[in-house]
Structures are given as C-alpha cells and as structure tokens.
TINU-985230 format. One line per 3 residues: number of its first residue (from 1); their letters; for each residue x, y, z of N, C-alpha, C. Coordinates in pm, whole numbers, plus 50000, padded with zeros to 5 digits. Layout:
% TINU-985230
NUM> a> X,Y,Z,X,Y,Z,X,Y,Z | ...
//
This chain:
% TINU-985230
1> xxx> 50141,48403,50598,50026,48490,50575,49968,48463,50437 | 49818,48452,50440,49762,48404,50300,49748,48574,50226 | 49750,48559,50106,49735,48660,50010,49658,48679,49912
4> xxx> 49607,48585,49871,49479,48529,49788,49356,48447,49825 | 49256,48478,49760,49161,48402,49863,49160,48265,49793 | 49204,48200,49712,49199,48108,49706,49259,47976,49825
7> xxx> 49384,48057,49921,49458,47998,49968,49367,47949,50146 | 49239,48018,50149,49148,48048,50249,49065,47967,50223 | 49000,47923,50088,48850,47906,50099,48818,47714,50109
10> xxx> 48712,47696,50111,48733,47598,50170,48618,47499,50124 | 48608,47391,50045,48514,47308,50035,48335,47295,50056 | 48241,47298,49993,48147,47327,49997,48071,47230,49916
13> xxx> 47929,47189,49996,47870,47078,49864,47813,47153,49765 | 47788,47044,49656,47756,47129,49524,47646,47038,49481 | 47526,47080,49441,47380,47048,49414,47388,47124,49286
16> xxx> 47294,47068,49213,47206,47096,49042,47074,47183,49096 | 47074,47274,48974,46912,47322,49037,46830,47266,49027 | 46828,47117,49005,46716,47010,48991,46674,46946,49143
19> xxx> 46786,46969,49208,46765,46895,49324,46669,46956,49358 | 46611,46870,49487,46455,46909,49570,46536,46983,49715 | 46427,47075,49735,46486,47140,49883,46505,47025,49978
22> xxx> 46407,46930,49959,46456,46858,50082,46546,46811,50119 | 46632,46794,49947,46798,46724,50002,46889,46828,50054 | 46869,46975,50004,46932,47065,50110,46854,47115,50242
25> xxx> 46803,47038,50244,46766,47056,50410,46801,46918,50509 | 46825,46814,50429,46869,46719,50491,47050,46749,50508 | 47099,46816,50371,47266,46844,50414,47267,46913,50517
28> xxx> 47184,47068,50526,47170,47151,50677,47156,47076,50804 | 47079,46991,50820,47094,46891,50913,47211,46827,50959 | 47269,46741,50818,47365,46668,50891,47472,46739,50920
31> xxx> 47498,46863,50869,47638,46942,50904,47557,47072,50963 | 47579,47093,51075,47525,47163,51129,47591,47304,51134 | 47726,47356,51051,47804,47461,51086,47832,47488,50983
34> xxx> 47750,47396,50836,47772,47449,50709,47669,47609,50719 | 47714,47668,50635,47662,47778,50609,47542,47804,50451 | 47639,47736,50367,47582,47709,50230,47598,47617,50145
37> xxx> 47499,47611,50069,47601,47548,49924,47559,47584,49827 | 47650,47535,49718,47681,47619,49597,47606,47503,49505 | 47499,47583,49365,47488,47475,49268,47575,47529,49151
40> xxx> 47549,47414,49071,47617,47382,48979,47521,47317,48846 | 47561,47417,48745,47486,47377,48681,47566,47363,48485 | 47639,47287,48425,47701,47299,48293,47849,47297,48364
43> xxx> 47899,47253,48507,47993,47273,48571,48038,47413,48554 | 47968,47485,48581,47962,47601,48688,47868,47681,48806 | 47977,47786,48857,47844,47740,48954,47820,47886,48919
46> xxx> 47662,47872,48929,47548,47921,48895,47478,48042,49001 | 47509,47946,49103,47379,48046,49225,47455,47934,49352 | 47399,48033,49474,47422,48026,49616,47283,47980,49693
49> xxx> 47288,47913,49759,47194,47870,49877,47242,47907,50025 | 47184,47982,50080,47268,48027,50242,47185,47968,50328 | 47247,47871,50447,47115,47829,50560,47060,47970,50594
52> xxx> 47040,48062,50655,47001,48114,50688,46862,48181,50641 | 46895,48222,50496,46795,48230,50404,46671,48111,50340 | 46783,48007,50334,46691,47891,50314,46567,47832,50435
55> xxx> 46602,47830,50528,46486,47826,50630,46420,47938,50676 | 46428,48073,50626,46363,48202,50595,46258,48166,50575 | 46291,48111,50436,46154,48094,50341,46103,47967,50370
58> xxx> 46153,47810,50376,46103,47756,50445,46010,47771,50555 | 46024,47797,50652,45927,47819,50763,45863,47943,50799 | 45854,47967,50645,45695,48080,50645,45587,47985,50667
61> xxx> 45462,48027,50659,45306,47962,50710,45339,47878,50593 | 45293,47879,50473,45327,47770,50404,45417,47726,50379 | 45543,47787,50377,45690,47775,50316,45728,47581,50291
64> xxx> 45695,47497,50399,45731,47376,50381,45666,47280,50297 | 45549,47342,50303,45444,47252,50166,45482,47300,50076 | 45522,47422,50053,45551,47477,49893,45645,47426,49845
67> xxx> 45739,47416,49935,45908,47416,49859,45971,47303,49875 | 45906,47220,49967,46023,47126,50006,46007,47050,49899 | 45925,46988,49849,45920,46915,49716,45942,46919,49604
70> xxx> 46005,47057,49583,46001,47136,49462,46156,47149,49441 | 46198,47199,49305,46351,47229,49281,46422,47363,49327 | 46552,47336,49390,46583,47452,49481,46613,47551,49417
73> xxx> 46592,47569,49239,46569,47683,49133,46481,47803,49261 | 46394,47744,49304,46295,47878,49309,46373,47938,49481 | 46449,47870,49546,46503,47983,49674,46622,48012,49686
76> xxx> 46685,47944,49522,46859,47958,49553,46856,48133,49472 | 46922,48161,49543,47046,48351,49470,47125,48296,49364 | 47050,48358,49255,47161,48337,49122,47290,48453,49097
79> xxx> 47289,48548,49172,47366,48653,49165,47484,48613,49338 | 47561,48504,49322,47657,48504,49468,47809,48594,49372 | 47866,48626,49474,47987,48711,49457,48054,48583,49442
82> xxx> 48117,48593,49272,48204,48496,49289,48382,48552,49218 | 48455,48493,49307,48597,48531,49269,48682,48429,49217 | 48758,48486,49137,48893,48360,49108,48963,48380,49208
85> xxx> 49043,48253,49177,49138,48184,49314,49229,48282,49360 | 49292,48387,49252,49430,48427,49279,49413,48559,49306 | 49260,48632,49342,49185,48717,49349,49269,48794,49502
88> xxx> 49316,48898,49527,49385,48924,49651,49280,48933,49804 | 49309,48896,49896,49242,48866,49987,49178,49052,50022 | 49269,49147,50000,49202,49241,50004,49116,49322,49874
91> xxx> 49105,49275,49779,49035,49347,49698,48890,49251,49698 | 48873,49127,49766,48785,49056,49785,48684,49094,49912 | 48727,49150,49974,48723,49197,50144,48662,49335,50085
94> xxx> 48693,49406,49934,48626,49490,49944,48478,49490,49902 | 48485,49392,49773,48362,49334,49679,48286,49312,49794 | 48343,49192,49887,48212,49196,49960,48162,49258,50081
97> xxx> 48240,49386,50122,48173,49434,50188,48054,49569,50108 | 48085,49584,49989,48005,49665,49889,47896,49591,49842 | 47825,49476,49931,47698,49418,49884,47639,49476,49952
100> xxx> 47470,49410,49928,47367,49488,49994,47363,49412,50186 | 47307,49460,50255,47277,49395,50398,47294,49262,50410 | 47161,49257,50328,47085,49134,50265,47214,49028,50277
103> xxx> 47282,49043,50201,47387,48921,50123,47521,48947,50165 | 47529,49074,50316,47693,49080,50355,47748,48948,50401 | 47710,48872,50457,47745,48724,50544,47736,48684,50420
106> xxx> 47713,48649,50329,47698,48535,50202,47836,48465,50221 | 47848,48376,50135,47993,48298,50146,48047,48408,49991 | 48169,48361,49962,48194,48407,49838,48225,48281,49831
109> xxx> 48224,48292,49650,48233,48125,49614,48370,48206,49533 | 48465,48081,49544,48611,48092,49458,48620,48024,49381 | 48649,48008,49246,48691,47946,49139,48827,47917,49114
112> xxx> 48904,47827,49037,48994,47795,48947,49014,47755,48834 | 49029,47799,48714,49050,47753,48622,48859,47758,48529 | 48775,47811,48579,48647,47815,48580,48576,47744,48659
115> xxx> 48596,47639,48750,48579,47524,48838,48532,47585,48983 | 48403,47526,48996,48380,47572,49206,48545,47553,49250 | 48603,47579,49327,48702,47549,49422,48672,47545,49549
118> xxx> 48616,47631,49588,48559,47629,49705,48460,47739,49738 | 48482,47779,49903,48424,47915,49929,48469,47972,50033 | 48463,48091,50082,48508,48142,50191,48417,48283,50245
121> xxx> 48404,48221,50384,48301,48310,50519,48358,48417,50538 | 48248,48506,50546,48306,48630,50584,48414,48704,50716 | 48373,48581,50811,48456,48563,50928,48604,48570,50897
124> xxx> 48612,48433,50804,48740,48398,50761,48802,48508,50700 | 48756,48575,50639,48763,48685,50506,48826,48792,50597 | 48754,48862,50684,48803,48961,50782,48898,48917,50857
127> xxx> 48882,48843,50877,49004,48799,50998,49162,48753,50938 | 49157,48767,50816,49277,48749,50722,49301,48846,50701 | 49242,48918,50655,49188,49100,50607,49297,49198,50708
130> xxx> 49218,49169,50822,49313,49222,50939,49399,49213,51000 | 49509,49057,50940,49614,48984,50977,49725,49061,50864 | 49622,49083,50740,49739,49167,50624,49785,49289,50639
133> xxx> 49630,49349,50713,49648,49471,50708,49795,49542,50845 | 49727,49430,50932,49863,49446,51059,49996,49433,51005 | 50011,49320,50916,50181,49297,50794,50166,49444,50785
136> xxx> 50098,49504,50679,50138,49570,50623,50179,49726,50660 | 50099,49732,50781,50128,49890,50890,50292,49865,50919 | 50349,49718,50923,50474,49685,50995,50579,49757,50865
139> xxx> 50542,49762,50712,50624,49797,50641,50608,49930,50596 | 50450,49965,50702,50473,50143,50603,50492,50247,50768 | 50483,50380,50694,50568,50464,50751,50391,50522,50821
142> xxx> 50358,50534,50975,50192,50578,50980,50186,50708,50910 | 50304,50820,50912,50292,50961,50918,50227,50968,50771 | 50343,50922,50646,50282,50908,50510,50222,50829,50457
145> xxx> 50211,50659,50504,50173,50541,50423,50246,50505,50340 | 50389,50568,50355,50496,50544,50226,50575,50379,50307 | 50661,50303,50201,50722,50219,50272,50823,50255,50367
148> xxx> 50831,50161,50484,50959,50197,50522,51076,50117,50561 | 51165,50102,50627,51314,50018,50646,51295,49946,50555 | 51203,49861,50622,51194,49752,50574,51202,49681,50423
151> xxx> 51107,49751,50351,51071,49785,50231,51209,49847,50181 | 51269,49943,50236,51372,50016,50214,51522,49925,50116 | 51506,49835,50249,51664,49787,50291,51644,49633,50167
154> xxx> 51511,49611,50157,51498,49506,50033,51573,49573,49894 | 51450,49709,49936,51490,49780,49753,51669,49805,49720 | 51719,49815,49851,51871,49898,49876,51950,49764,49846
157> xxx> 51933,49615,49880,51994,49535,49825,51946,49513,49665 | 51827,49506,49613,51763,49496,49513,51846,49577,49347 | 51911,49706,49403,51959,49808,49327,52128,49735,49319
160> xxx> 52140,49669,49394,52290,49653,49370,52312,49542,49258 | 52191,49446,49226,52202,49366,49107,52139,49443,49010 | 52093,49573,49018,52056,49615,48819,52186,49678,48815
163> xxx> 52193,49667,48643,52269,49686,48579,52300,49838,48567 | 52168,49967,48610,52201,50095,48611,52082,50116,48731 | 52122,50214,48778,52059,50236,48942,52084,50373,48968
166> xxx> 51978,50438,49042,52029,50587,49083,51920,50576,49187 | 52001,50612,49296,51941,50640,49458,51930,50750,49507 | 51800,50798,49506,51806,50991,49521,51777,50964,49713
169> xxx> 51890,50996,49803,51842,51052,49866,51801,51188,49945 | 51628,51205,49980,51589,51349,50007,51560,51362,50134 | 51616,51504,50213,51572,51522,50347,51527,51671,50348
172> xxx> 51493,51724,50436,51479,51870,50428,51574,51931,50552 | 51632,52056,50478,51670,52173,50573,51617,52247,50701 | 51661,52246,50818,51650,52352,50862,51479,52317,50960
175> xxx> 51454,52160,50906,51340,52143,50948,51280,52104,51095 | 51394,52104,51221,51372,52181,51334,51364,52265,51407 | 51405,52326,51291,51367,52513,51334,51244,52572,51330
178> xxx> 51232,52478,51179,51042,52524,51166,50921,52432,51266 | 50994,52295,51294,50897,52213,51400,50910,52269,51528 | 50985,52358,51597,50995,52397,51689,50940,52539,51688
181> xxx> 50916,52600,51592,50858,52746,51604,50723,52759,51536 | 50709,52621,51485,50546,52613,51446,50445,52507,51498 | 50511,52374,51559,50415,52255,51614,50449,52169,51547
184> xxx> 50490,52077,51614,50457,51908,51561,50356,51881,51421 | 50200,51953,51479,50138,51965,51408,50176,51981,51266 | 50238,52115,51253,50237,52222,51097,50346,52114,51067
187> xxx> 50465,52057,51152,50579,51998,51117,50544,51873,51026 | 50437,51808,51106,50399,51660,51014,50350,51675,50884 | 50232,51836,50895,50153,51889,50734,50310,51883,50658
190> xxx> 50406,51954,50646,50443,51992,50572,50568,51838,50519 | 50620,51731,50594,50625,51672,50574,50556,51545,50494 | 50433,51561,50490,50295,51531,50434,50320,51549,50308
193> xxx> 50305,51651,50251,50348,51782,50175,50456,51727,50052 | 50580,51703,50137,50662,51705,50063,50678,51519,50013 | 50592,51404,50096,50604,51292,50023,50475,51315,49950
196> xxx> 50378,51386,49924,50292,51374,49804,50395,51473,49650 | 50452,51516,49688,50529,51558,49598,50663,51529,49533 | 50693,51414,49659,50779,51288,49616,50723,51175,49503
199> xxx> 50582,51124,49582,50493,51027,49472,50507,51065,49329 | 50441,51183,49346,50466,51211,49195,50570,51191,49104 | 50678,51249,49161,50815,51253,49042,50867,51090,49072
202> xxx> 50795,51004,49212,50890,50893,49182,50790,50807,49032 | 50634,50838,49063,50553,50762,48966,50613,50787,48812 | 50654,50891,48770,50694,50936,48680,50805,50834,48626
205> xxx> 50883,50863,48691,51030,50765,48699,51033,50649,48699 | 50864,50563,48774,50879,50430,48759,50949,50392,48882 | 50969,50479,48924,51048,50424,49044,50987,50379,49193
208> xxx> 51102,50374,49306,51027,50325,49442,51063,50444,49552 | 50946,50470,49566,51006,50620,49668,50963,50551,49840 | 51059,50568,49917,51019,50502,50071,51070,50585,50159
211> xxx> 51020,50634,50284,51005,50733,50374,51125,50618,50503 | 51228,50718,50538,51344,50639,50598,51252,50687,50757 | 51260,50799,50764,51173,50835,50924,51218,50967,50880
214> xxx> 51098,51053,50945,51163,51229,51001,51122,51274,50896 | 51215,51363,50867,51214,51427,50734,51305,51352,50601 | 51340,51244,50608,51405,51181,50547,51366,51091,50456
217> xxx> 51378,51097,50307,51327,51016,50197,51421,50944,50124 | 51387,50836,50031,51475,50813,49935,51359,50747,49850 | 51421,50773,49712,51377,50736,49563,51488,50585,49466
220> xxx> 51459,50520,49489,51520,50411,49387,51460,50399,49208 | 51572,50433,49119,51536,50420,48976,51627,50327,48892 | 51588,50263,48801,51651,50165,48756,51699,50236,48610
223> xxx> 51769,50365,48630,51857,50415,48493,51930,50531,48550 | 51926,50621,48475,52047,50778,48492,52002,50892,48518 | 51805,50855,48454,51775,50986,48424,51708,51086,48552
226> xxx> 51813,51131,48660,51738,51125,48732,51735,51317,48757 | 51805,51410,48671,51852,51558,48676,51695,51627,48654 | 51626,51590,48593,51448,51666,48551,51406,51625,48663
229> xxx> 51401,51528,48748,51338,51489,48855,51408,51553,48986 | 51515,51584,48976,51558,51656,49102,51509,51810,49093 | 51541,51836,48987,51503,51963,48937,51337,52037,48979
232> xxx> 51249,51909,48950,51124,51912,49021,51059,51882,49081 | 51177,51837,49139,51078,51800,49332,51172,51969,49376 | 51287,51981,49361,51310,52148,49447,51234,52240,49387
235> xxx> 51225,52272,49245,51048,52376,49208,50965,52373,49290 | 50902,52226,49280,50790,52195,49345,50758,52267,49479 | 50865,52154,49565,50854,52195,49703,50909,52335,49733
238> xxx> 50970,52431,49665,51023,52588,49694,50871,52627,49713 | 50760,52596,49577,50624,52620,49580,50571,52622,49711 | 50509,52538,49748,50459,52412,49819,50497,52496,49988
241> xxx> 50640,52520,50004,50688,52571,50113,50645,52688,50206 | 50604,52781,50043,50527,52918,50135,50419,52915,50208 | 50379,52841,50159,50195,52850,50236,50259,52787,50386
244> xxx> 50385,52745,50457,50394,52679,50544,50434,52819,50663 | 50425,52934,50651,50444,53003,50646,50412,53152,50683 | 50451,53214,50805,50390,53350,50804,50382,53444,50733
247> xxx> 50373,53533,50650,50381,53643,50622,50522,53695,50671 | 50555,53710,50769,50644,53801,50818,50789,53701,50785 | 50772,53577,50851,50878,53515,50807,50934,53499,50682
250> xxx> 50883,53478,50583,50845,53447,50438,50940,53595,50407 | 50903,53726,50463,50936,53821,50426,51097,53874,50429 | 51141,53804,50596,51232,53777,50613,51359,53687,50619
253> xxx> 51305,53600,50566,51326,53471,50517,51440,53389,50646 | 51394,53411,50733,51434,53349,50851,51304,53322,50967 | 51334,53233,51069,51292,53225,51181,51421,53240,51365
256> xxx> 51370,53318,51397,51389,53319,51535,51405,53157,51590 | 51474,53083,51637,51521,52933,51682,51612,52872,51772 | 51554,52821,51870,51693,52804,51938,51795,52693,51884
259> xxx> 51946,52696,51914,52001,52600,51841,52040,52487,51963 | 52106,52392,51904,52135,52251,51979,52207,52352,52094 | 52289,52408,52102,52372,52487,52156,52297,52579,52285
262> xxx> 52186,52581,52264,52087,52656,52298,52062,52818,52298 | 52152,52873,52204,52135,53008,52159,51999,53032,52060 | 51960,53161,52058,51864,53186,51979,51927,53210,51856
265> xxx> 51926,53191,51715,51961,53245,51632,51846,53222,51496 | 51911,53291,51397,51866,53287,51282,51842,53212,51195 | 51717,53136,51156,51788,52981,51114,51673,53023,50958
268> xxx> 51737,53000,50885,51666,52995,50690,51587,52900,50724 | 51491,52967,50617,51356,52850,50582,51380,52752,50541 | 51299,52646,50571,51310,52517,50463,51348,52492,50336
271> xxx> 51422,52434,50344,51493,52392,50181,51474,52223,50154 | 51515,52235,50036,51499,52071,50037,51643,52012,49993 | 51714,51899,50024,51828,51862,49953,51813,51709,49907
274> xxx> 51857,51657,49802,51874,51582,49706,52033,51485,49682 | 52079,51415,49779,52189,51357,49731,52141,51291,49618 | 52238,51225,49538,52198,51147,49416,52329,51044,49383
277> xxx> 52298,50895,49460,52419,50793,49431,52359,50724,49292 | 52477,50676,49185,52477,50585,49094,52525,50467,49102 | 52565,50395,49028,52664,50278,48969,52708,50338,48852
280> xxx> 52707,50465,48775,52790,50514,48713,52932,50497,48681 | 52995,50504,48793,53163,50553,48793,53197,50474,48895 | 53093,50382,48990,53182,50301,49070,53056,50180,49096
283> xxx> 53120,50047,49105,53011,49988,49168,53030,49947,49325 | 52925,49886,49369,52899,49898,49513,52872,49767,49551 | 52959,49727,49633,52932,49556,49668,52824,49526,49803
286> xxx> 52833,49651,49853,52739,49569,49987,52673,49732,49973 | 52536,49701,50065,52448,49848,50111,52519,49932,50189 | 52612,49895,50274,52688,49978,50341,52770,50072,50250
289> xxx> 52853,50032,50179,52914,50097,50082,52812,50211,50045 | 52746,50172,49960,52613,50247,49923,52600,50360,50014 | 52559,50318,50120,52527,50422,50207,52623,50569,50238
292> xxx> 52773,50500,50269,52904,50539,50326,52875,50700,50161 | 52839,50657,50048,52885,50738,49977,52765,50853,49936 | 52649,50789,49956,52552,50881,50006,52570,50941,50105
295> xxx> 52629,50910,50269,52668,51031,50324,52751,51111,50284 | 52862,51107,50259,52955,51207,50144,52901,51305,50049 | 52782,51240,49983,52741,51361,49864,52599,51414,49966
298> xxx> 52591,51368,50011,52455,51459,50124,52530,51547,50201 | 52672,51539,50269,52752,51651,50322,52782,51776,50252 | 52802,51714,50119,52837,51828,50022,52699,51902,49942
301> xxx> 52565,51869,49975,52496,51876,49948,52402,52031,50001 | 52432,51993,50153,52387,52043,50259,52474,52182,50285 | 52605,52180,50169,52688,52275,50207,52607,52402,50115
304> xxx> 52533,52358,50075,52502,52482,49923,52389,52541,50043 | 52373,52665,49993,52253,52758,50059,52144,52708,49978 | 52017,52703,50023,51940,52669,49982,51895,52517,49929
307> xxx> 51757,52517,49841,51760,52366,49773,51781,52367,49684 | 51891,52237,49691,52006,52183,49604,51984,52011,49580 | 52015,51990,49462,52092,51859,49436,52226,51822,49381
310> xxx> 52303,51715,49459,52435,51700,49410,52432,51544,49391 | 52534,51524,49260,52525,51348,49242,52675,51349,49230 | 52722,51170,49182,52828,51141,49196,52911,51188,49105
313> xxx> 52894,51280,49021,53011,51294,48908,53162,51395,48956 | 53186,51430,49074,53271,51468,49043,53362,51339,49125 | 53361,51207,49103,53419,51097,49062,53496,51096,48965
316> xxx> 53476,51170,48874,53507,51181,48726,53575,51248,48701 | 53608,51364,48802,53677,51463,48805,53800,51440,48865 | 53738,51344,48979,53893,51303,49099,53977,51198,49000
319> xxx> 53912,51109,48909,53956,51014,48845,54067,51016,48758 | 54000,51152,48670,54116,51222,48578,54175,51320,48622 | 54233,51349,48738,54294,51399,48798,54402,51322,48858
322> x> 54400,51209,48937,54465,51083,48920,54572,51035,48797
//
C-alpha cells in the first residue's frame, strides 16, 4: 500500500513558458491519454497546462489564430497544487479536493528535493485514498475510531522492549445491566463517552490508548506515572455517568436486571475499573505473561465496590514476605 504521493505520481512532459502552443498541442496529439503538462521555468515548475482547458480556449471563434503561435505564458495556470514527494497520500486527497470546480481534475504536480518529479490524477489519488482508508477501518475499532487488536497486540509486544512501561487496563462495571435496561443505543453513547475521556488522559500521558472490543480499553505509557491518570479517568467518568441515567435510578442507585442466571436482581450503576500492569517488580518475556497478570489485578480490581484502580505493588508485599 502506497503512503505518500510521491510513491503514485508519475512522469509528465515539461515545457518553458517560451514554448509556442503549438508544440503543446502537437504533445496532446501524440499521447492521447496525457492529461497535462507541467512548465518549467529556473528548474521549477511554475504553472500547469491541462488538455482539457487548453483546447477550451483554443477552439473558441478565434482561439487558434490567437494562440497557437504565441507562448503558452498566456493559457498555462500559474497557481497548480503542488506537493512534495513525502506529502501523505491523504492529506493530499484533501488539498485537492478543497480546490475550486474549475481545477478539481487538475493533476497535482509532486516535487523532490525542489525538482518536478512527477504528477498524479485525481483518479489515481482517490483510488489510493480509498485503498488506505479500507487499511485503516481494518485497524480501528467502527464504534470509537480508536485502534484496535491489531494496533493493540503491536503496542503489547512494543512495551516489552522499553525500559519502563505501564499498561492500564480499563473496562466498565455492571455494563450489561445498563445495555439491557436502556438500548444498545444509550449502551454505545455511553461507551462513546467513556473513550473520549480515555483520549484525553491518554494524550496527556503521551501515551497509546486502543479500544480491545465492548466495553473494554487499554492505555500503554512508557514510565510509572500512571496514579493522577487513574485517578481521572474514575472522577471523570463518575461525572460523565449521571446524565446516562434516570432520575429514579440515579436515586436509587441500582437498576432492576436480569442476571446470566436469569433472575431479576439488583445490579449497581456503572463503575469504571482500572487494572494497572508494570515492569516495576517483575519483567515479562512474552504478551501472554503480560496478559496472565493483568487478569489477576483486574480480578482483584473488580472485587472493590465501585470505581476503582489497582496496580502491581502488592508484589512488593508478597516479596518481602518471602
């Protein structure tokens, strides 16, 4: 998959604004599927010529007596969208779809090093556009746009070569009680909800926050400091939680629910929980490991009423106890 438009664009002749139209009307001729070309003028390029436009004006009532003899200064576009090589295929895809009508088909001309390199059709342009954009739905999550496995399981090997690492993982409480007594619907808002309030504390941190599925998150940071940040994503989201919320429930701080079991019972509002693995006090040779000990502190996690975070230190405790 290309990623830059340089890796797309593609060869184009290059004329002086001295030349006479007629020699770009003789290139239109002999290549019949060129689109444009580019001049050049102090070896750079300067301005765009598009067939389309060029026989515009050509074959007005006079257009061929006027121009053909004349220098293609007076019908070339001195204003073409031009990009460097290493320019990303989507931030190019956006430039030019933010031109006027007029000049959406234009070629974009690509540079290197200050040098024509080439150019690339808008055809080409979209149709790469939409080859990235398909990659990239494959690594995110549709519900949030956050990364997912995929993205995940890179970062999860990625953490085992830094030197300090802390893996927050976050899920929420209790959160089929509330998808079942409020809708799919309210279930996805509030999941919504709680990865915009993930972004934040991971941007903070510098870190990589990626959506596993469900209600299930994790945060990758490359140090220790991760106790202010647990601290305020459960503020946050305690916030954040009420509005999800009746009146009456809120009041009572339960919902009516059936369980796996299929009894009705009493099930607490949403909470949020926070395991929190290091390389602190032990290191970790494979992701599995990793994982094996994040389930452990997410068990003990889940045991506290309410939202909680628990990390690896009482390692430290079993150690010197030993």
């Amino acid at each position: 998959m290309f990623l830059q438009i340089g890796e797309i664009a593609e060869q184009i002749p290059e004329i002086s604004p001295h030349h006479k139209c007629e020699y770009v009307d003789q290139i239109f001729k002999t290549s019949p599927r060129l689109q444009g070309v580019c001049v050049i003028e102090n070896g750079q390029a300067v301005a765009l010529i598009m067939r389309i436009r060029f026989y515009q004006q050509i074959g007005t009532l006079y257009g061929y007596t006027l121009y053909m003899g004349r220098p293609v200064e007076l019908v070339m576009d001195r204003n073409p969208l031009v990009v460097d090589y290493k320019t990303p295929i989507t931030e190019v895809s956006r430039l030019a779809m933010d031109r006027s009508e007029e000049h959406l088909y234009d070629y974009v001309l690509v540079t290197h090093e200050e040098h024509l390199f080439g150019a690339v059709s808008v055809r080409d342009l979209l149709l790469n556009f939409a080859e990235i954009q398909a990659v990239a739905a494959s690594f995110l999550n549709p519900l949030t746009g956050l990364p997912g496995n995929l993205s995940i399981n890179e970062w999860m090997v990625k953490s085992l070569l830094q030197e300090q690492f802390s893996v927050l993982y976050i899920d929420l409480d209790h959160f089929k009680a509330y998808n079942d007594s409020y809708g799919f619907k309210e279930g996805d808002r509030m999941i919504q909800a709680a990865a915009e309030i993930l972004k934040h504390s991971a941007l903070q941190l510098e870190g990589f926050l990626g959506h596993i599925g469900g209600d299930d998150f994790i945060i990758f940071i490359n140090n220790y400091q991760f106790e202010d940040c647990c601290k305020r994503i459960i503020k946050e989201f305690e916030t954040a939680v009420k509005g999800f919320y009746h009146p009456g429930h809120l009041a009572q701080q339960y919902v009516l629910a059936e369980t796996r079991s299929g009894r009705m019972e009493k099930i607490p509002l949403v909470s949020i929980s926070v395991a929190v693995v290091t390389n602190r006090f032990r290191q970790f040779a494979t992701i599995e490991a990793l994982s094996e000990e994040a389930a452990r502190i997410k068990k003990r996690c889940k045991m506290i009423k309410g939202s909680s975070y628990v990390d690896d230190s009482d390692l430290v405790v079993s150690r010197s106890g030993n």
